[in-house]
TIMAR-111598 format. One record per residue (C-alpha): residue number from 1; residue in three letters; x, y, z. Coordinates in Angstrom, 2 decimals. Example, Ala and Ser with C-alpha at 12.3 -4.5 7.8 and 13.67 -1.06 7.14 Angstrom:
2
[node 1; "ALA"; [12.30; -4.50; 7.80]]
[node 2; "SER"; [13.67; -1.06; 7.14]]
# end
This chain:
76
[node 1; "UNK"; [-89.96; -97.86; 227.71]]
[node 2; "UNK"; [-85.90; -97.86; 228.47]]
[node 3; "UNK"; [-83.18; -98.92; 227.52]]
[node 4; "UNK"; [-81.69; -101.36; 229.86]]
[node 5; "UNK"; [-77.76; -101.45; 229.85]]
[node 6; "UNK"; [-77.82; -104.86; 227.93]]
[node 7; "UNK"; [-79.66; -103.56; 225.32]]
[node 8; "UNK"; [-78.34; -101.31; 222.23]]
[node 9; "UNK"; [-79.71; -97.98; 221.01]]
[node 10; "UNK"; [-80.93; -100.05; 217.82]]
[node 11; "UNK"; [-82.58; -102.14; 220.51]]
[node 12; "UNK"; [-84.94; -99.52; 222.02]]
[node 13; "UNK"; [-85.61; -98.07; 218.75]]
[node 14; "UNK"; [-86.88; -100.84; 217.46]]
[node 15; "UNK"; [-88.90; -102.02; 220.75]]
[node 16; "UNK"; [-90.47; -98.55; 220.15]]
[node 17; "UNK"; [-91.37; -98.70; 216.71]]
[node 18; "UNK"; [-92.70; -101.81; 216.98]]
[node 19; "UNK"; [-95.27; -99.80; 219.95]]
[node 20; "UNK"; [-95.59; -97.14; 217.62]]
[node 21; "UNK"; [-96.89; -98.97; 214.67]]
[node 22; "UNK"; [-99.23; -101.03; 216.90]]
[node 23; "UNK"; [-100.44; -97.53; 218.30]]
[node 24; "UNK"; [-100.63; -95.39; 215.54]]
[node 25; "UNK"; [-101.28; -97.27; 212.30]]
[node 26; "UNK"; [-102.48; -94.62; 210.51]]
[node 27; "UNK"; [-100.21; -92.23; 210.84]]
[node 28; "UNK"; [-97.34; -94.52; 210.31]]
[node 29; "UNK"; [-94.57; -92.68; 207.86]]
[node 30; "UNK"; [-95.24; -89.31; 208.48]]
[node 31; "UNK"; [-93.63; -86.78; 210.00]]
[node 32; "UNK"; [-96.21; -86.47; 212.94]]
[node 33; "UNK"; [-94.91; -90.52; 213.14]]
[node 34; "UNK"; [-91.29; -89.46; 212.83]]
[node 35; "UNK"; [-91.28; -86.93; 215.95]]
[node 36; "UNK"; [-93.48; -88.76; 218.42]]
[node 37; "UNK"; [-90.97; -91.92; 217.52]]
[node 38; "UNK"; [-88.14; -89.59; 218.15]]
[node 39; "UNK"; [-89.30; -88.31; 221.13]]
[node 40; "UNK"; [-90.20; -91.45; 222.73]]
[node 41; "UNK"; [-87.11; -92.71; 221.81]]
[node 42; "UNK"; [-85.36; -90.20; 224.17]]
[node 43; "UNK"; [-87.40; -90.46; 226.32]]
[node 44; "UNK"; [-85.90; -94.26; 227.21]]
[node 45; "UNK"; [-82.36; -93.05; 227.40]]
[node 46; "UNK"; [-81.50; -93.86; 231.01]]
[node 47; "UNK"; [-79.00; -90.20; 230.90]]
[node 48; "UNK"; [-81.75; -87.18; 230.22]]
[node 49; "UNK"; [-79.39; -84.81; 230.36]]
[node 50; "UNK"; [-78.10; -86.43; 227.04]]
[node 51; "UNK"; [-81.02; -86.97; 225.91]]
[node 52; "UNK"; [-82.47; -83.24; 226.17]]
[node 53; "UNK"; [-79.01; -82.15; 224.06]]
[node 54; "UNK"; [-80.48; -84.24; 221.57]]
[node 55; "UNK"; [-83.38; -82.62; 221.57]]
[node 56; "UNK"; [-82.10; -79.25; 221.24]]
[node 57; "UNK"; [-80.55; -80.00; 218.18]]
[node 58; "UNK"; [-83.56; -80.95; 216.46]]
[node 59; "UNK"; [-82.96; -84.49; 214.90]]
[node 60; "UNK"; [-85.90; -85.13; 211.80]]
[node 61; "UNK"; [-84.52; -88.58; 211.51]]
[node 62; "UNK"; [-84.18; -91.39; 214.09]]
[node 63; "UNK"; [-80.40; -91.96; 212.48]]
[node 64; "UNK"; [-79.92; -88.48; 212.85]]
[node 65; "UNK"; [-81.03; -88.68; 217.05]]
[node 66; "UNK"; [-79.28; -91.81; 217.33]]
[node 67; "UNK"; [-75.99; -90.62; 216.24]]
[node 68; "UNK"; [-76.26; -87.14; 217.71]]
[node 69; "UNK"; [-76.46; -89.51; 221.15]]
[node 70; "UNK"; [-73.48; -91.50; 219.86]]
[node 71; "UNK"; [-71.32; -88.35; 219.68]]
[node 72; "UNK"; [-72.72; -86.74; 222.46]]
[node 73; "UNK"; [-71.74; -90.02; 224.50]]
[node 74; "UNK"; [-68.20; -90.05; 223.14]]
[node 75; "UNK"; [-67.48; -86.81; 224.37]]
[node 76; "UNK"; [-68.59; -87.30; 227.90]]
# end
């Protein structure tokens, strides 16, 4: 899944959790569920150069990804 350039950051992270859930029910809320959604979430930002400086700075939250992106995009 991407993001398309209409569509917010809060858009694809909810268009993935929505997958997620439907995908893995059981493991919904954990941390397991936390770093798959995490990493699918960068995985749909269009710029994976960004993305993978994301990565490397180990987000545990999707707030905390999402506004590591947000600065990381400011500075560019």
């Amino acid at each position: 899944m991407r993001k398309s350039s209409s569509k917010t950051l809060q858009d694809l992270a909810s268009r993935i959790q929505t997958q997620m859930q439907k995908a893995f029910p059981d493991i919904d809320g954990t941390e397991t569920f936390m770093q798959l959604y995490i990493q699918h979430f960068l995985n749909g930002i269009p710029d994976q150069d960004l993305a993978y400086e994301v990565m490397k700075l180990s987000p545990k939250t999707l707030f905390e990804a999402v506004d590591s992106l947000t600065s990381l995009e400011s500075c560019k």
